[in-house]
mmCIF file of the N, C-alpha and C atoms, coordinates in Angstrom:
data_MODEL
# 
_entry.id   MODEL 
# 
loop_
_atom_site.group_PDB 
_atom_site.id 
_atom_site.type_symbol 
_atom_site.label_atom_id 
_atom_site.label_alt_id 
_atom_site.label_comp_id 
_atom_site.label_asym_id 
_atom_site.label_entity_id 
_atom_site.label_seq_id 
_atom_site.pdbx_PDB_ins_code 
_atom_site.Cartn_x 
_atom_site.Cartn_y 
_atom_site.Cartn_z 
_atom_site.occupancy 
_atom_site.B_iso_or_equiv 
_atom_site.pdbx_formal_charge 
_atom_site.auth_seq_id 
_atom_site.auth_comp_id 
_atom_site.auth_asym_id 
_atom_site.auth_atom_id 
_atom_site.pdbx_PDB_model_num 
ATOM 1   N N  . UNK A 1 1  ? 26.336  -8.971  -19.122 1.00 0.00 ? 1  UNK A N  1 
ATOM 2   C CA . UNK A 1 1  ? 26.456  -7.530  -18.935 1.00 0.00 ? 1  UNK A CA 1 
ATOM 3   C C  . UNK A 1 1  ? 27.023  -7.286  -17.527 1.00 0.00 ? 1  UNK A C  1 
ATOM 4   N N  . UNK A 1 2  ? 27.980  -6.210  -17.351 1.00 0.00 ? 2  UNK A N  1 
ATOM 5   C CA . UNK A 1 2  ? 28.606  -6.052  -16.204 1.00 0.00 ? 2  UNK A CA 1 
ATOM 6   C C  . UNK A 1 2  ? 28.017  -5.219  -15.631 1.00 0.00 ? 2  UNK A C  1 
ATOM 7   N N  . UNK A 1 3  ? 28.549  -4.550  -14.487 1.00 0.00 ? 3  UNK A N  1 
ATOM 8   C CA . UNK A 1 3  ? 27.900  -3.357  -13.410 1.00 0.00 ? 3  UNK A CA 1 
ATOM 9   C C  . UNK A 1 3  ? 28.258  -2.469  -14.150 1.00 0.00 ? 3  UNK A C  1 
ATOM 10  N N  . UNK A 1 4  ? 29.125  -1.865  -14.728 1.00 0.00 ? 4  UNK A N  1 
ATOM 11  C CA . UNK A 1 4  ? 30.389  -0.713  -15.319 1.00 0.00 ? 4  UNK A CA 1 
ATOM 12  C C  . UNK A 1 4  ? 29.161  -0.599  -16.045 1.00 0.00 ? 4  UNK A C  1 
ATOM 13  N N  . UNK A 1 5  ? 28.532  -1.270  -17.513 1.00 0.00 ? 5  UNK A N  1 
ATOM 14  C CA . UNK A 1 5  ? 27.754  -1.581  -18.570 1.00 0.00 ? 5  UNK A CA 1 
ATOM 15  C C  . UNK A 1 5  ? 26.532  -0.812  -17.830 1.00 0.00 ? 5  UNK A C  1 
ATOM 16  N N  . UNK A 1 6  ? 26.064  -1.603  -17.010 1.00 0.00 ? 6  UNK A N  1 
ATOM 17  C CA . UNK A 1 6  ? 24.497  -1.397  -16.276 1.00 0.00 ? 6  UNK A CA 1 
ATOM 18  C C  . UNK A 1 6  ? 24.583  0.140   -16.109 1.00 0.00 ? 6  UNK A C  1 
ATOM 19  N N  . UNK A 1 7  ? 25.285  0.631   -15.335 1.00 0.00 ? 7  UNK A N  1 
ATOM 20  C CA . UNK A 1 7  ? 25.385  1.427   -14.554 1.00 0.00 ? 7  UNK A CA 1 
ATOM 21  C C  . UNK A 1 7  ? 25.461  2.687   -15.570 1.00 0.00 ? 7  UNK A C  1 
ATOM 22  N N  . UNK A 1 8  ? 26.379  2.837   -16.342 1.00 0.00 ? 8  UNK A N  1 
ATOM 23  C CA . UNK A 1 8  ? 26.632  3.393   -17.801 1.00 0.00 ? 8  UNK A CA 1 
ATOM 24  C C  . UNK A 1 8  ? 25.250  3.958   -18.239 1.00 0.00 ? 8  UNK A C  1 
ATOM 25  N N  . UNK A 1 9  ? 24.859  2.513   -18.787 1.00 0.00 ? 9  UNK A N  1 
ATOM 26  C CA . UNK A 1 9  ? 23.520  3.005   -19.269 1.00 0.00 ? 9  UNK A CA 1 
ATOM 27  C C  . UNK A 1 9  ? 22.065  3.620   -18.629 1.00 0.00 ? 9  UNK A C  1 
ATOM 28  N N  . UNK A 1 10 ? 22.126  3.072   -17.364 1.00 0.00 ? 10 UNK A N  1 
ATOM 29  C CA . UNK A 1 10 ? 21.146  3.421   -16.256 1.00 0.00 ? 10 UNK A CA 1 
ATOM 30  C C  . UNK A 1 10 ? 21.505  5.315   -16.615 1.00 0.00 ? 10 UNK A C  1 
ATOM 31  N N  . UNK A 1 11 ? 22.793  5.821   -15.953 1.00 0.00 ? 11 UNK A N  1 
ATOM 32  C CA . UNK A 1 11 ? 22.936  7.394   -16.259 1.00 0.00 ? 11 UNK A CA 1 
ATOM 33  C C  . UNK A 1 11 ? 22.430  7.833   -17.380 1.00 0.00 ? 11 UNK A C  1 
ATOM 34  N N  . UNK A 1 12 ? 22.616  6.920   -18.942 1.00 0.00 ? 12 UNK A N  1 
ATOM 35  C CA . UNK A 1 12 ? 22.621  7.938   -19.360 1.00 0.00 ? 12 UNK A CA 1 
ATOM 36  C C  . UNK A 1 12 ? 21.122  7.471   -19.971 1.00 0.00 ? 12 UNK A C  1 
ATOM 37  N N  . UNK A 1 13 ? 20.367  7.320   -19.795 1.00 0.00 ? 13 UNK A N  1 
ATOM 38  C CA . UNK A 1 13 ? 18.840  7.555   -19.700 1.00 0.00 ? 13 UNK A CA 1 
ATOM 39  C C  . UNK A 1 13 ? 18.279  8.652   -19.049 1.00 0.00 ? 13 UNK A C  1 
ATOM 40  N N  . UNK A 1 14 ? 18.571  8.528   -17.543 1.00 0.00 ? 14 UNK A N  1 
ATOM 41  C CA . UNK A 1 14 ? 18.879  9.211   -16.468 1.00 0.00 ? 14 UNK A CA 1 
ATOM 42  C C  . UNK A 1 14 ? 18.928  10.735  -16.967 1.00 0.00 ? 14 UNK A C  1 
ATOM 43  N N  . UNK A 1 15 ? 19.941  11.298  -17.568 1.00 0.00 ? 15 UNK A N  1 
ATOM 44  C CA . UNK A 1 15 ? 20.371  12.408  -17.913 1.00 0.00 ? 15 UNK A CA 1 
ATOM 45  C C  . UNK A 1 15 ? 19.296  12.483  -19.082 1.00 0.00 ? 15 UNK A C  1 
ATOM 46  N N  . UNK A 1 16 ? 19.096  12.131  -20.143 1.00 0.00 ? 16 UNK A N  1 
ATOM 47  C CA . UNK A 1 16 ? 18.699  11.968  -21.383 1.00 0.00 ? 16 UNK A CA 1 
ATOM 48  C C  . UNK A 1 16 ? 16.912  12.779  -20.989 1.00 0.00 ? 16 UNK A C  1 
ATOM 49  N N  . UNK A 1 17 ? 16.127  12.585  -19.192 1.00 0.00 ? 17 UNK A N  1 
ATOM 50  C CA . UNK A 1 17 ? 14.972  12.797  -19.156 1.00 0.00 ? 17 UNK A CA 1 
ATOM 51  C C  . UNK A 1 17 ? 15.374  14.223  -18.959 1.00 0.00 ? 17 UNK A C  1 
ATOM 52  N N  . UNK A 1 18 ? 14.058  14.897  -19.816 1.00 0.00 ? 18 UNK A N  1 
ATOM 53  C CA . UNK A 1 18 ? 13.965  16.147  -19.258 1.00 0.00 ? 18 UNK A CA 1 
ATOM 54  C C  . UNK A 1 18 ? 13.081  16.727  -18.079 1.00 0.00 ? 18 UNK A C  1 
ATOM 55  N N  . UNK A 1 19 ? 13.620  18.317  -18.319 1.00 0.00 ? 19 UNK A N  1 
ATOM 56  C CA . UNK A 1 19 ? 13.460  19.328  -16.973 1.00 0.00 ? 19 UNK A CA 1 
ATOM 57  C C  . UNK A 1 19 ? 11.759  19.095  -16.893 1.00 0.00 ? 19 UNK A C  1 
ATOM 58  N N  . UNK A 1 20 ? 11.149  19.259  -17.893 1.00 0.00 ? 20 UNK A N  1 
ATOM 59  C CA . UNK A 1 20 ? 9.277   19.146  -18.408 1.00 0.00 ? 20 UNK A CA 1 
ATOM 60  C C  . UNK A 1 20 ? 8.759   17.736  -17.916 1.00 0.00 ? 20 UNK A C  1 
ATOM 61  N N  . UNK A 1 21 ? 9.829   16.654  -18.167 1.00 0.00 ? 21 UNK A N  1 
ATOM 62  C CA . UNK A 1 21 ? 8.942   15.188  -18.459 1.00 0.00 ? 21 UNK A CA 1 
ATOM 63  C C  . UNK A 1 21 ? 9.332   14.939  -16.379 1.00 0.00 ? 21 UNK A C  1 
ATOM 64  N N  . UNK A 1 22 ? 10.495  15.270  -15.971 1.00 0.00 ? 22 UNK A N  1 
ATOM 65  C CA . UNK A 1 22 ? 10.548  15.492  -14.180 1.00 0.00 ? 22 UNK A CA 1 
ATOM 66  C C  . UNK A 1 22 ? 9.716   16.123  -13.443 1.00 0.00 ? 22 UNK A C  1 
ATOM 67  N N  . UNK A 1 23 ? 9.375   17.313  -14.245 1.00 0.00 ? 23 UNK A N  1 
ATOM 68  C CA . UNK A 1 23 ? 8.396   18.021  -14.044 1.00 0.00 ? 23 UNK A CA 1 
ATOM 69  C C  . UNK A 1 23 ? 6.916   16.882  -13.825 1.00 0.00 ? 23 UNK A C  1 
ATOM 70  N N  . UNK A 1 24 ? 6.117   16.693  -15.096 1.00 0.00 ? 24 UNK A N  1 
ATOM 71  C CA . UNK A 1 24 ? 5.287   16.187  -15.001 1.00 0.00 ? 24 UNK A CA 1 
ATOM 72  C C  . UNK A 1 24 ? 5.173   15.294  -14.022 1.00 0.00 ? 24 UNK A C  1 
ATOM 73  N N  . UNK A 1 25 ? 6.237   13.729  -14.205 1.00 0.00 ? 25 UNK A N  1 
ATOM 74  C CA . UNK A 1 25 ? 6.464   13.136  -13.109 1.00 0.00 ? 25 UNK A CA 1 
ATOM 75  C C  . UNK A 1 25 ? 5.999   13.477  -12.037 1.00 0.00 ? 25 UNK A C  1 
ATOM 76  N N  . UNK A 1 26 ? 6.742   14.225  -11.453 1.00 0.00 ? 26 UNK A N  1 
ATOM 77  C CA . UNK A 1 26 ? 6.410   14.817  -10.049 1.00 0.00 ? 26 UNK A CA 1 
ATOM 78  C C  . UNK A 1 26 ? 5.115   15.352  -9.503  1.00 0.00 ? 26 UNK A C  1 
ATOM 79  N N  . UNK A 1 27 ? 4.879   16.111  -10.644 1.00 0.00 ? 27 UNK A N  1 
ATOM 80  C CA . UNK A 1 27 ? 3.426   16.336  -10.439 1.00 0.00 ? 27 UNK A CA 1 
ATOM 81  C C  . UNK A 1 27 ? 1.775   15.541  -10.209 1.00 0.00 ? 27 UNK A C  1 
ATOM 82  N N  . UNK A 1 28 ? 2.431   14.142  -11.085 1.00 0.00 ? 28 UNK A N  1 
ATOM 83  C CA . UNK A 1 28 ? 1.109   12.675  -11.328 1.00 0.00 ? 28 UNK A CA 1 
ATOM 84  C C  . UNK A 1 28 ? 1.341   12.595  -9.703  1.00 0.00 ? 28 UNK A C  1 
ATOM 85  N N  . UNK A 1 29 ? 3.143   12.319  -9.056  1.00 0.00 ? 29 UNK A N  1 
ATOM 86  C CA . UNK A 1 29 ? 2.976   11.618  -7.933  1.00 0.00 ? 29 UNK A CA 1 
ATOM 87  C C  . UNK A 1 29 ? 2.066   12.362  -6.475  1.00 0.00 ? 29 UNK A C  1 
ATOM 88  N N  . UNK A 1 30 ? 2.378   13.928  -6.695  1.00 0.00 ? 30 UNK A N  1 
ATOM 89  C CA . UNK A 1 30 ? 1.712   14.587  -5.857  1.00 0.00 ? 30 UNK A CA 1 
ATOM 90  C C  . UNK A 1 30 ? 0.332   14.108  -6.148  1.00 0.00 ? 30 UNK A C  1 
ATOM 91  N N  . UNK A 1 31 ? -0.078  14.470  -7.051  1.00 0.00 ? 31 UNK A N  1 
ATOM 92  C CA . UNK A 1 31 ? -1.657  14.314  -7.356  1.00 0.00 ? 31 UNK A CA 1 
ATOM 93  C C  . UNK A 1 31 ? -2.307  12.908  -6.612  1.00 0.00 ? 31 UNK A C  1 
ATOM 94  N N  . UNK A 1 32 ? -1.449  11.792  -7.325  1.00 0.00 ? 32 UNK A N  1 
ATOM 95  C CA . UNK A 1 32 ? -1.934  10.198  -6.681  1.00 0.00 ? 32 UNK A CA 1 
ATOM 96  C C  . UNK A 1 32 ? -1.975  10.297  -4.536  1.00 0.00 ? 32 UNK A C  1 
ATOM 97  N N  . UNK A 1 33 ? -0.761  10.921  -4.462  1.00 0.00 ? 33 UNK A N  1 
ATOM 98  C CA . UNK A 1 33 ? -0.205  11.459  -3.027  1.00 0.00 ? 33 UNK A CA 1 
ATOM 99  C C  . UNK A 1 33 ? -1.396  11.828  -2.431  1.00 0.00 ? 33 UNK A C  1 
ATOM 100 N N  . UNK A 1 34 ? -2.068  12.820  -3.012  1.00 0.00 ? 34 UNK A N  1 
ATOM 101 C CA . UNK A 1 34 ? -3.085  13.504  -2.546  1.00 0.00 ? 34 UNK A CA 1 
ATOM 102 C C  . UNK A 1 34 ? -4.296  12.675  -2.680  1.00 0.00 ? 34 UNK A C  1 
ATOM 103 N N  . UNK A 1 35 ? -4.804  12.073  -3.917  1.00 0.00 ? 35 UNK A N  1 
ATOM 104 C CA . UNK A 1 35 ? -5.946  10.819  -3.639  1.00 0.00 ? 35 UNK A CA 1 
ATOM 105 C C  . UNK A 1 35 ? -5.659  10.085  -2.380  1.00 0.00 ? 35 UNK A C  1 
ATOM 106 N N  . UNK A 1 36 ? -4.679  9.289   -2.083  1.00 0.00 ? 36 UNK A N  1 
ATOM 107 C CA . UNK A 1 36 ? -4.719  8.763   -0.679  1.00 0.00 ? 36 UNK A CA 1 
ATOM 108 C C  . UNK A 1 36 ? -4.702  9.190   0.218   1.00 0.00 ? 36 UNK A C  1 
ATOM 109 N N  . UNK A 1 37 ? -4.358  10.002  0.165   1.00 0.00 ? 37 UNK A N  1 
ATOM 110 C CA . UNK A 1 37 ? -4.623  11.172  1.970   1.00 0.00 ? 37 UNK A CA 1 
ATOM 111 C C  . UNK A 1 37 ? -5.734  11.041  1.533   1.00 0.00 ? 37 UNK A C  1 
ATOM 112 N N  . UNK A 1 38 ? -6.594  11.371  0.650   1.00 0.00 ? 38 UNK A N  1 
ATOM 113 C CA . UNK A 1 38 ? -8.170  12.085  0.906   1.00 0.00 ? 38 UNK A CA 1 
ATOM 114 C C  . UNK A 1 38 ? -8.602  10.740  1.661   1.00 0.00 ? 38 UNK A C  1 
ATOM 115 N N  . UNK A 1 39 ? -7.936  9.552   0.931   1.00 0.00 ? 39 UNK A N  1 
ATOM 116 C CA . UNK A 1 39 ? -9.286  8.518   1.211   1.00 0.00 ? 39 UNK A CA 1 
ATOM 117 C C  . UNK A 1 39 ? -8.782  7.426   2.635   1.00 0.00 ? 39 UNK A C  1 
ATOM 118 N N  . UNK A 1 40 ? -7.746  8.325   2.901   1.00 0.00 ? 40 UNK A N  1 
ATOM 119 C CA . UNK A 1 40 ? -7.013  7.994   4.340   1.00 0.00 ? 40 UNK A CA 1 
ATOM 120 C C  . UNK A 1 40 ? -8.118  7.459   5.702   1.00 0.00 ? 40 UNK A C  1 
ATOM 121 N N  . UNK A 1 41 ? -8.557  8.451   5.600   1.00 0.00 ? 41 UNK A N  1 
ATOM 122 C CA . UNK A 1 41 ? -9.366  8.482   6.999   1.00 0.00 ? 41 UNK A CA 1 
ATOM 123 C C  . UNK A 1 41 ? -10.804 7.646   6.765   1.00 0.00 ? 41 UNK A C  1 
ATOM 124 N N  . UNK A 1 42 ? -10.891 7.154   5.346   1.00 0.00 ? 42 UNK A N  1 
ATOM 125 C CA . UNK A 1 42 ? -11.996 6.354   5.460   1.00 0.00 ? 42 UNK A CA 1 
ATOM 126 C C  . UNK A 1 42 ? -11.029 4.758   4.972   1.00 0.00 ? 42 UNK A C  1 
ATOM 127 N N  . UNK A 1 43 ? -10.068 4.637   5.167   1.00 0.00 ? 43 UNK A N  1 
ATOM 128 C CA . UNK A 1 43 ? -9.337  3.142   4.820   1.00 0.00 ? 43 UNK A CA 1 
ATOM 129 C C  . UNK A 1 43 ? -9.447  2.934   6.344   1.00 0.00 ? 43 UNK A C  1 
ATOM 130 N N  . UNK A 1 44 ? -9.053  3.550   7.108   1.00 0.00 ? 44 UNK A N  1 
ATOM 131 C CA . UNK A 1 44 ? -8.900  3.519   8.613   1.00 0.00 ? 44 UNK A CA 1 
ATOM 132 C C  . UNK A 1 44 ? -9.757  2.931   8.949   1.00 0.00 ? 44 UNK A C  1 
ATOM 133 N N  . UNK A 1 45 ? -11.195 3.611   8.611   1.00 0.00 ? 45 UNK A N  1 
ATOM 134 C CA . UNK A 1 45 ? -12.667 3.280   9.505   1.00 0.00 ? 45 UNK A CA 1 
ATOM 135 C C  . UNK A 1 45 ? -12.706 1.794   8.976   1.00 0.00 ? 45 UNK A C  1 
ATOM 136 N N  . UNK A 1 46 ? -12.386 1.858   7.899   1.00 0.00 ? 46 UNK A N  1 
ATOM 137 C CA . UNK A 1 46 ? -12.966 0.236   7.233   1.00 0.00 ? 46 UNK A CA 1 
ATOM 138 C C  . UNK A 1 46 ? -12.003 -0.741  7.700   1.00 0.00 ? 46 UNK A C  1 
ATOM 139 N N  . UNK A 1 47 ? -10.861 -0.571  7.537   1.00 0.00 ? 47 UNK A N  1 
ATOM 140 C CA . UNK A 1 47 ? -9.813  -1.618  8.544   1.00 0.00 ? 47 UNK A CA 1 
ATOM 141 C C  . UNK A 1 47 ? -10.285 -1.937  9.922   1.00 0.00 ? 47 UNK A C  1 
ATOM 142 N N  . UNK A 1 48 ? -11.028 -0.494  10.443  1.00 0.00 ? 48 UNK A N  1 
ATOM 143 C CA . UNK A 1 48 ? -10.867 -0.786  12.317  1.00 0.00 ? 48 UNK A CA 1 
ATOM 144 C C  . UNK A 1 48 ? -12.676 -1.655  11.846  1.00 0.00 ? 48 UNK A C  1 
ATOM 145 N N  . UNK A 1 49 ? -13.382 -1.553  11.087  1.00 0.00 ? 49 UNK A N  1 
ATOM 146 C CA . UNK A 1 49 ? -14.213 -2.425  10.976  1.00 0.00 ? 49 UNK A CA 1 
ATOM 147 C C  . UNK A 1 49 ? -14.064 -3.699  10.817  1.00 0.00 ? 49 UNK A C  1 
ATOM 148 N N  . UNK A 1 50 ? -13.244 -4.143  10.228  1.00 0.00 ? 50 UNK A N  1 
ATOM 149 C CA . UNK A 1 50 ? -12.945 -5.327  9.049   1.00 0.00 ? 50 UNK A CA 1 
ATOM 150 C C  . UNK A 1 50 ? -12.358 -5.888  10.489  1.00 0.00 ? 50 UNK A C  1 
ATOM 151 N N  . UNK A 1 51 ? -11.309 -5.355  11.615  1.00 0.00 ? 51 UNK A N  1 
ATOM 152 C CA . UNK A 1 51 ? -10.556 -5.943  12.548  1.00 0.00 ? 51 UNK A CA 1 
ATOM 153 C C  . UNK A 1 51 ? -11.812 -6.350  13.662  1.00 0.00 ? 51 UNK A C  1 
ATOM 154 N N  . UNK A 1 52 ? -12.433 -4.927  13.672  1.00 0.00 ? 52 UNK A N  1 
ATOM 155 C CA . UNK A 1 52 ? -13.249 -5.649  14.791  1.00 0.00 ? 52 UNK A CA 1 
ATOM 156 C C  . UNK A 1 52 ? -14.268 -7.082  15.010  1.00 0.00 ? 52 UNK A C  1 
ATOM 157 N N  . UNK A 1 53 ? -14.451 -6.903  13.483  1.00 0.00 ? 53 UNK A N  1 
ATOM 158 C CA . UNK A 1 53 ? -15.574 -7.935  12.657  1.00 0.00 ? 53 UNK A CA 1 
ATOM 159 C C  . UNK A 1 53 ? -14.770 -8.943  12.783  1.00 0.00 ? 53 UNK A C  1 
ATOM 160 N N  . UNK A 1 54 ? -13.644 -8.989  12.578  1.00 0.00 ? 54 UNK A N  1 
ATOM 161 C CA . UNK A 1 54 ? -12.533 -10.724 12.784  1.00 0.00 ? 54 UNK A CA 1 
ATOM 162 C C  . UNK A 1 54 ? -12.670 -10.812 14.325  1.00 0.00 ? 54 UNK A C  1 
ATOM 163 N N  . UNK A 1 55 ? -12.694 -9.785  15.371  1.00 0.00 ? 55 UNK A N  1 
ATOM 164 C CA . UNK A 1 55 ? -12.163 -10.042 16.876  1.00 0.00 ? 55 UNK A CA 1 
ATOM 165 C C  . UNK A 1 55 ? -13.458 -10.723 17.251  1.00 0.00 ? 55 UNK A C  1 
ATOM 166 N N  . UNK A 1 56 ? -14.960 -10.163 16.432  1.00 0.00 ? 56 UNK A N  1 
ATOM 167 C CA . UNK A 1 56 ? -15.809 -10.858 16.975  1.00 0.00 ? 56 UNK A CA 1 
ATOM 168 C C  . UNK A 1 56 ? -16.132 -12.188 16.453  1.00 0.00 ? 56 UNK A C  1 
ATOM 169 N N  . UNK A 1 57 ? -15.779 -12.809 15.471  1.00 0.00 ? 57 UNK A N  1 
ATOM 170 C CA . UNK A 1 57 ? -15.931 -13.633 14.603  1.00 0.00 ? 57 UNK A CA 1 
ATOM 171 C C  . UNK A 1 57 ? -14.772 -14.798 15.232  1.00 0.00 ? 57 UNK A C  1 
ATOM 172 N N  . UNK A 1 58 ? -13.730 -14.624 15.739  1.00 0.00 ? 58 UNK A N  1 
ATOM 173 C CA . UNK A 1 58 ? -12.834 -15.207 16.443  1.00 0.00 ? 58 UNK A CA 1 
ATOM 174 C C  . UNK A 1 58 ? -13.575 -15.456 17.685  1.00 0.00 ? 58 UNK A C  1 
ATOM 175 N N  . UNK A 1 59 ? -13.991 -14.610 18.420  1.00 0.00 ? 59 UNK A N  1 
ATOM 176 C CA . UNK A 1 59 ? -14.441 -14.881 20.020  1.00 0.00 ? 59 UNK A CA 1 
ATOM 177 C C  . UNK A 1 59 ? -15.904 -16.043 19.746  1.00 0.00 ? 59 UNK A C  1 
ATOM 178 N N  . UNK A 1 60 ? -16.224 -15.834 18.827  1.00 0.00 ? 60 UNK A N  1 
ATOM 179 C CA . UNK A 1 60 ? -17.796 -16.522 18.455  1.00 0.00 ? 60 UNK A CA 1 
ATOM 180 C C  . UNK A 1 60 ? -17.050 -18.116 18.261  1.00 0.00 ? 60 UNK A C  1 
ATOM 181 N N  . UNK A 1 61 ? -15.896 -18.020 17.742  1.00 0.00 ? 61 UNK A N  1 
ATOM 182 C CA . UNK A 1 61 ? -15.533 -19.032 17.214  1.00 0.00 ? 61 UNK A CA 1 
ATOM 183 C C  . UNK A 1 61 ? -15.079 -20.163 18.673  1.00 0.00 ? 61 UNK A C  1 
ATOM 184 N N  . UNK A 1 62 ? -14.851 -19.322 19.234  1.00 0.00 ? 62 UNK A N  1 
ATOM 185 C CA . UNK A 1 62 ? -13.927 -19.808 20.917  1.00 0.00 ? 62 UNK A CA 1 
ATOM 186 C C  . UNK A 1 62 ? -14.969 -20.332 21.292  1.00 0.00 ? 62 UNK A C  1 
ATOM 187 N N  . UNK A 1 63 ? -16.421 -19.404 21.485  1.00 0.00 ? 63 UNK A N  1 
ATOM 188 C CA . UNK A 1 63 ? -17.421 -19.822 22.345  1.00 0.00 ? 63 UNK A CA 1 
ATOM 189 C C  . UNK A 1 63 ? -17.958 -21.065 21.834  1.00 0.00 ? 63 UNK A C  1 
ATOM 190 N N  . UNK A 1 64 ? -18.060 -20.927 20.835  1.00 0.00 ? 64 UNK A N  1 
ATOM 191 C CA . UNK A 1 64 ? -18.467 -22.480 20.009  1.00 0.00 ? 64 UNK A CA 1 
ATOM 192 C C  . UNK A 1 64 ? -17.359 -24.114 20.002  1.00 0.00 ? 64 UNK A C  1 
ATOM 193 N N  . UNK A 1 65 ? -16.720 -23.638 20.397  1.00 0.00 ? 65 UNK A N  1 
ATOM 194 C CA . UNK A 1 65 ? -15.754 -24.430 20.384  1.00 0.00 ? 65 UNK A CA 1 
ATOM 195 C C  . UNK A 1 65 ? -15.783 -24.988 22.301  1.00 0.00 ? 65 UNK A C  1 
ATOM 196 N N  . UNK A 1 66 ? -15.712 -23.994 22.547  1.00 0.00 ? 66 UNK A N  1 
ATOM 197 C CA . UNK A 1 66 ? -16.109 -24.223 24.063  1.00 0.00 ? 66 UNK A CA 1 
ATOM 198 C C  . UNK A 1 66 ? -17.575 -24.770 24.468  1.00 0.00 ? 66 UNK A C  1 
ATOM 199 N N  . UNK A 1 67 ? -18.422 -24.455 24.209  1.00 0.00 ? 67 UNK A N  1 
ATOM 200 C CA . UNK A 1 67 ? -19.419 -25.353 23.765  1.00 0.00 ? 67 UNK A CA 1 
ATOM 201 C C  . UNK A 1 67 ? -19.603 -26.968 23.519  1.00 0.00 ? 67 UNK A C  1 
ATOM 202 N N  . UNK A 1 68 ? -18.765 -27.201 22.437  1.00 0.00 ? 68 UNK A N  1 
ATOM 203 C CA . UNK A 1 68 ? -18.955 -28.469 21.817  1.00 0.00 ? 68 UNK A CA 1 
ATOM 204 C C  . UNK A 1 68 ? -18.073 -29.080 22.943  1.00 0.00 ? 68 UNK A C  1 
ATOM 205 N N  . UNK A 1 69 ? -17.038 -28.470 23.267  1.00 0.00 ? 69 UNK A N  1 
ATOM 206 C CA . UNK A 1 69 ? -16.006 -29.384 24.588  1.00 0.00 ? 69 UNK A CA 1 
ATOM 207 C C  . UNK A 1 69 ? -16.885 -29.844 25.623  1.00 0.00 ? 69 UNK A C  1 
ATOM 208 N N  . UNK A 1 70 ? -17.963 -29.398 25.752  1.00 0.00 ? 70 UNK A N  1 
ATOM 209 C CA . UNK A 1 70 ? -18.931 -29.497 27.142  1.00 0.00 ? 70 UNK A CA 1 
ATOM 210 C C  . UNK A 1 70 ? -19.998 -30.433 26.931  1.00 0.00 ? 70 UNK A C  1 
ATOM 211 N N  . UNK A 1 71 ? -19.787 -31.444 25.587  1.00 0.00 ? 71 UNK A N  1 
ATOM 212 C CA . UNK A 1 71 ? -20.457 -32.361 25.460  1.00 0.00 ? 71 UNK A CA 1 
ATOM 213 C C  . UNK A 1 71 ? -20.203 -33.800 25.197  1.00 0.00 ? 71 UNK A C  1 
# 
């Protein structure tokens, strides 16, 4: 299959959707759009948790390591 072919058919699907089914479309994506904003500001808290929990889990890891060098 060529580009000319692809391309052809890609439009005319394309054209073929309607004004209602774009409609809807658009509307699921706002909606999903809007679930993640809501749950925005609590992905944040849990990331800056999850990071801090590695920074300390890393430094624990140093000290232990530094440790065992001293024997």
């Amino acid at each position: 299959m060529n580009m000319k072919v692809v391309m052809s058919l890609a439009e005319e699907k394309l054209n073929a959707i309607t004004v209602e089914e774009w409609r809807k479309v658009c509307l699921h994506a706002i909606e999903e759009e809007n679930k993640y904003q809501g749950r925005d500001a609590a992905l944040d808290t849990i990331s800056e948790r999850i990071i801090i929990h590695l920074m300390k889990a890393r430094m624990g890891m140093i000290v232990i390591c530094l440790g065992l060098m001293n024997y």
